[in-house]
N, C-alpha and C positions, 0 to 999 in steps of 0.2 A: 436827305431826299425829299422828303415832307415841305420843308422849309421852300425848297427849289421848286415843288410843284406847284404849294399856295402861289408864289411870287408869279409863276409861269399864268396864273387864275388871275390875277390881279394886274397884271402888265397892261393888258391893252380896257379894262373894266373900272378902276381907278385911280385917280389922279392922287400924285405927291404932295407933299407939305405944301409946298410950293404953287399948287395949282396944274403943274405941269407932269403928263404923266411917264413914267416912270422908261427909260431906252430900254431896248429889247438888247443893245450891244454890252449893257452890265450881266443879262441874264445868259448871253454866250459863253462872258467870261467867267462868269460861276460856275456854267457846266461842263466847259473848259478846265476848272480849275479842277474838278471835281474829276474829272477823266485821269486828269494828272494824280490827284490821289488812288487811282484805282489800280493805276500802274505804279507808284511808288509804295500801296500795300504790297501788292505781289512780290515787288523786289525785297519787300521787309522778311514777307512770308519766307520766301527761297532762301534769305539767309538765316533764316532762323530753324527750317527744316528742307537742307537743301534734299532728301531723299523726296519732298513732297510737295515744293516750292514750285517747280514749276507747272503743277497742274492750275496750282492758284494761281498763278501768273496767267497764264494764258486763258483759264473761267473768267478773270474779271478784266482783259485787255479786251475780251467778246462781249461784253460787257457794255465795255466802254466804246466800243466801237460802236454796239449798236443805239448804243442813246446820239451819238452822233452830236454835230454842231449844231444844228436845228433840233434844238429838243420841241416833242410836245408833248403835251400831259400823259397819254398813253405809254408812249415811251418813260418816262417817266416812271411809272406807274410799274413797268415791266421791269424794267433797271433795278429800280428798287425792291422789288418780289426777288427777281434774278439774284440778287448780287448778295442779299439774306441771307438767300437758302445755297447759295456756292458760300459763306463763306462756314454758314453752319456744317454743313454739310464735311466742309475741309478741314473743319476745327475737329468734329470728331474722330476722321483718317487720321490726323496726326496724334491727337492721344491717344488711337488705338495702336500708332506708328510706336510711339515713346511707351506704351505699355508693353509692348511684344519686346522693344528693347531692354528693359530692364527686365522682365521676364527672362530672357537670354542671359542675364550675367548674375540674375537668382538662378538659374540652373547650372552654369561654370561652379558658382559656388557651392551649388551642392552636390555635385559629380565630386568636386575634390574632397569633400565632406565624408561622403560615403566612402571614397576610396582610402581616406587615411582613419577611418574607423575600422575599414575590411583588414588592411595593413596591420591594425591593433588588435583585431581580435588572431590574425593568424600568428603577431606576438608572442600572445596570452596562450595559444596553444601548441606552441616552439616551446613555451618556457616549461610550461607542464612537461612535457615529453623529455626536455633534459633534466626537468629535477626528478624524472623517474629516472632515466639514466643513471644521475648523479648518486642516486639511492642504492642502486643496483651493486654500482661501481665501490660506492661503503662498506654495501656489506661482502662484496668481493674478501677482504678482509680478513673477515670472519672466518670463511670458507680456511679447510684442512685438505680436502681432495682437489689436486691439480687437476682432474677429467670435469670435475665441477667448477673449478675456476676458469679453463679453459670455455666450458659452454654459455658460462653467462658472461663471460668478456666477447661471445660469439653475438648473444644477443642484441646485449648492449651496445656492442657496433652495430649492430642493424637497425636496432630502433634510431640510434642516435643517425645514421646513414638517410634512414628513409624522412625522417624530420626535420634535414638539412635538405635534401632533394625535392619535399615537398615545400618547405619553404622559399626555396628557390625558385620555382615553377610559379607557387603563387603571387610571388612577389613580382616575377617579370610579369606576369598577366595582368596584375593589378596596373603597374606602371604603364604597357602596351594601352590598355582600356584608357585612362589617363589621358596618354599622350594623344591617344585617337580623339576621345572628347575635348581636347585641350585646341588639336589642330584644327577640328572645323568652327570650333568660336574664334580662333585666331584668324580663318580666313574671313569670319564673316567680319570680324573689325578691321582688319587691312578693307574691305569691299567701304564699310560705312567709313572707316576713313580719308577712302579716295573720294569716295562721294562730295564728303562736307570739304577736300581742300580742291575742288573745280566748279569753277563757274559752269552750269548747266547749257546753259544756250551756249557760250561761247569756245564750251573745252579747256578754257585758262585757267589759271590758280585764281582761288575765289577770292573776295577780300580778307577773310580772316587766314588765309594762305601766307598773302604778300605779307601779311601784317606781322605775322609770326617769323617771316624769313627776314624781315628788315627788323623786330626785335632782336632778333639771335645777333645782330648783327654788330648794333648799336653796342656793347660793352666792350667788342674790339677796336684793335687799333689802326685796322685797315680803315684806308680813304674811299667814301662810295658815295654816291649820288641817287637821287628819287627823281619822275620826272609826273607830273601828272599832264597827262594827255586826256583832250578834249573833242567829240566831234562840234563843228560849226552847226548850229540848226537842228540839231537831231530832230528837236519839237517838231518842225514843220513838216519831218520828214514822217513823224507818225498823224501829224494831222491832217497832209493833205492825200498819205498814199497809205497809213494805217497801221494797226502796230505790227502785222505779219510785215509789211515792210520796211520797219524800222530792226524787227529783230535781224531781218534776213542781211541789214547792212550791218549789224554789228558784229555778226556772224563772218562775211567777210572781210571783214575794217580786220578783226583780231587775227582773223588767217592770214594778213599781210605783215599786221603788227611782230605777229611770231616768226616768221621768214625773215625778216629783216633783223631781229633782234639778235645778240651772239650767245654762243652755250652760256656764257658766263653769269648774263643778266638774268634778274626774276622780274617774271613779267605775270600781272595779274587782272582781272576788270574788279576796279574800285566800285561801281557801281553806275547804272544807267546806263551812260555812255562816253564815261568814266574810265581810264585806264590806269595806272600804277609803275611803274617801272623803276628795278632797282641797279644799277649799274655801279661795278664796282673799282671806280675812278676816279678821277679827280673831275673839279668842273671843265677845265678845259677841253680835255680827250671827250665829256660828255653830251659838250656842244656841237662837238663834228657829226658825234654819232645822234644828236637829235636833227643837225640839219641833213642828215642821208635820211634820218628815217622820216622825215615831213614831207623829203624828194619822193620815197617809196610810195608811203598811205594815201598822200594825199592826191586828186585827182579824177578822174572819171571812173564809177562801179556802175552795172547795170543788175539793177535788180528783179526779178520773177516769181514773187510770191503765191502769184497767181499764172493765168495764160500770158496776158499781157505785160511783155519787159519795160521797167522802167529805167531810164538813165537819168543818173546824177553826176553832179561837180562835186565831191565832196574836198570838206578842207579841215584842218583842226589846229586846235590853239595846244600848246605846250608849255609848262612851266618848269621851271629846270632848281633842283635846291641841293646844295652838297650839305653833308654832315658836319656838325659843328661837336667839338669835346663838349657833354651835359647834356647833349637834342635828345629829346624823347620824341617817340616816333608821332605824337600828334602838333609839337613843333615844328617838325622836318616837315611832315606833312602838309601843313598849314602854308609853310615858305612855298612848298612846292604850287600849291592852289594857289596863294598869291598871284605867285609868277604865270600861274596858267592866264589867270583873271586878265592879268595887264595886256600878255601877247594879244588875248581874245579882242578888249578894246581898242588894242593899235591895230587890227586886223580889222576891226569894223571901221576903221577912222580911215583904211585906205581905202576900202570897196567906195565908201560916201563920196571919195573927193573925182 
């Protein structure tokens, strides 16, 4: 930001190597660029801690929206203050996120800890109680008077009775206490791990979702296909109308993508504006089913992020890659981007003509 400001100081005050002073349409593009990285930290942040991702996401999209395309020094100035102390700010919530975490699973560990110590010491005085029994029962033995052998075999079933009954009591309490501490850290990691397998804005399985359902995938020997789907312009779409209204179209883009999609397929947002889809069939059947699903998506959305609705034409590029015997999932992957990249540029090659 520094770097952006001098330059901002220096644009229209001194002249180039050259003599010539320096365009103000380089210093768009840097702070352009620079917007772009404010929203690909947040997507980095959101994957990295999707419980706290998207606050970062959306501090430094406000961010970025208010340094704007006409930057001036002020703004600048503000951006830069701003976007410091959001991410300070964020860095500490999430290690105090990540500290409260493992905290959680130091106390599973020690609930089981204590419980199979209590387990032991009620043992160690099971064992006592029968080896007095067991003593008892010796010197039964000894014993000449049947009224006196009679009374301490009376005993000795009752000690021996009550120290089986109380070991059974304790034992189911201890086990109950257990399962009760056992089942609310089990709900909370089923909660933290529905978290981390959903994309936040969009509700779909996150990227490390898909990634995991097309690894599990990859060592059998069913036929399946990935498809990387693309929006057209996404960029323009948060530059000219903002990031609430870029999010709000990806928002709907993925509610259509998921409707159109069949039980079968995993569908996830790879990231940005970026989709994933794993289909499990050959390329052919995959082709019908991407040319129905490009008839669905794509098309007119009206968006409302604010009072005023806005309409778009939206369109998307699709790359289509089947699974080869050997693909590792960032081979498959890579076919699939390929193919997105090519449709993209035959699709700009027919708007031009």
């Amino acid at each position: 930001m520094i770097s952006i400001k001098r330059y901002l100081e220096l644009t229209d005050a001194e002249p180039g190597e050259s003599g010539e002073r320096r365009p103000k349409e380089l210093l768009s593009s840097t702070v352009a660029a620079y917007r772009s990285a404010l929203q690909e930290m947040g997507n980095c942040g959101q994957n990295a801690c999707p419980a706290l991702g998207r606050e970062l996401k959306q501090g430094l999209n406000k961010w970025g929206e208010k340094l704007g395309t006409a930057a001036t020094i002020k703004a600048i100035e503000e951006t830069d203050v701003g976007v410091r102390e959001h991410l300070q700010d964020w860095g500490l919530s999430a290690a105090i996120h990540h500290k409260q975490q493992a905290s959680e699973v130091k106390e599973v560990l020690l609930v089981m800890a204590r419980t199979a110590e209590s387990v032991g010491e009620r043992d160690q005085r099971c064992a006592s109680q029968f080896s007095e029994v067991t003593a008892r029962l010796t010197g039964i033995a000894n014993l000449e008077d049947l009224t006196e052998i009679r009374e301490s075999i009376k005993s000795s079933a009752a000690i021996l009775k009550t120290s089986i009954d109380r070991m059974t009591a304790e034992g189911k309490a201890a086990i109950e206490q257990l399962r009760a501490e056992v089942s609310i850290y089990q709900a909370k990691l089923e909660a933290a791990e529905e978290i981390a397998s959903r994309d936040a804005l969009t509700g779909l399985g996150s990227r490390l979702w898909v990634e995991g359902q097309i690894e599990q995938a990859l060592p059998g020997a069913a036929v399946f296909c990935v498809a990387m789907i693309d929006i057209n312009d996404f960029k323009r779409v948060n530059d000219e109308h903002g990031h609430l209204a870029g999010d709000e179209l990806l928002k709907q883009f993925a509610t259509e993508l998921r409707s159109i999609c069949r039980s079968t397929d995993t569908l996830g947002r790879w990231g940005g504006d970026e989709f994933l889809l794993m289909l499990n069939c050959g390329m052919t059947e995959a082709q019908v089913q991407m040319d129905r699903l490009r008839k669905w998506v794509c098309g007119n959305y009206t968006l409302q992020p604010n009072s005023t609705p806005i309409r778009l034409r939206v369109d998307a590029s699709i790359g289509l890659a089947e699974r080869m015997p050997g693909d590792s999932i960032k081979e498959l992957v890579a076919r699939a981007d390929a193919a997105m990249y090519r449709d993209k540029v035959a699709s700009r090659a027919t708007m031009n003509r």
